[in-house]
C-alpha positions, 0 to 999 in steps of 0.5 A: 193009287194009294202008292202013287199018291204016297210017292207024290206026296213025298217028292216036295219032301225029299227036294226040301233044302236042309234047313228045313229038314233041321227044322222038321223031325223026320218021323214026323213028316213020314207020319203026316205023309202017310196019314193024310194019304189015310185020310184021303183013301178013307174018303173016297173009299167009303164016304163017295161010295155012300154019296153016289148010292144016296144020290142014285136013290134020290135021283130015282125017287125024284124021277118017280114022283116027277111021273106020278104028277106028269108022266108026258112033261117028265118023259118030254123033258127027258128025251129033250135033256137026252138030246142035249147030253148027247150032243155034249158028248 
């Protein structure tokens, strides 16, 4: 995936006209390629990672402080949010 977002990001570049080459310094192009492409995997290999577990965390505490007040209203409103998801489908 990294090496593919790399070659997208690299295709403007090499279609650029000249000007804009003499304009740029080559190695400093290569460098902002390959450190944005950094940064993104840095992204959304630790920082997603981190947010889908805090949210299945909270998800799951919510969940059981919403049948510790009313486990039939919960349990109701689930099937009926299970029926609409399904059919969203």
């Amino acid at each position: 995936m990294i090496t593919e977002l790399r070659s997208r990001c690299g295709v403007p570049i090499g279609r650029a006209v000249v000007s804009f080459y003499d304009a740029n310094k080559t190695g400093a192009l290569v460098s902002r390629i390959m450190s944005d492409v950094e940064g993104v995997r840095n992204l959304i290999g630790h920082r997603v990672g981190g947010i889908c577990n805090a949210g299945l965390l909270t998800a799951v505490l919510a969940l059981c402080v919403l049948l510790y007040i009313n486990s039939v209203m919960t349990v109701v409103w689930r099937l009926v949010l299970m029926v609409f998801w399904l059919f969203s489908q």
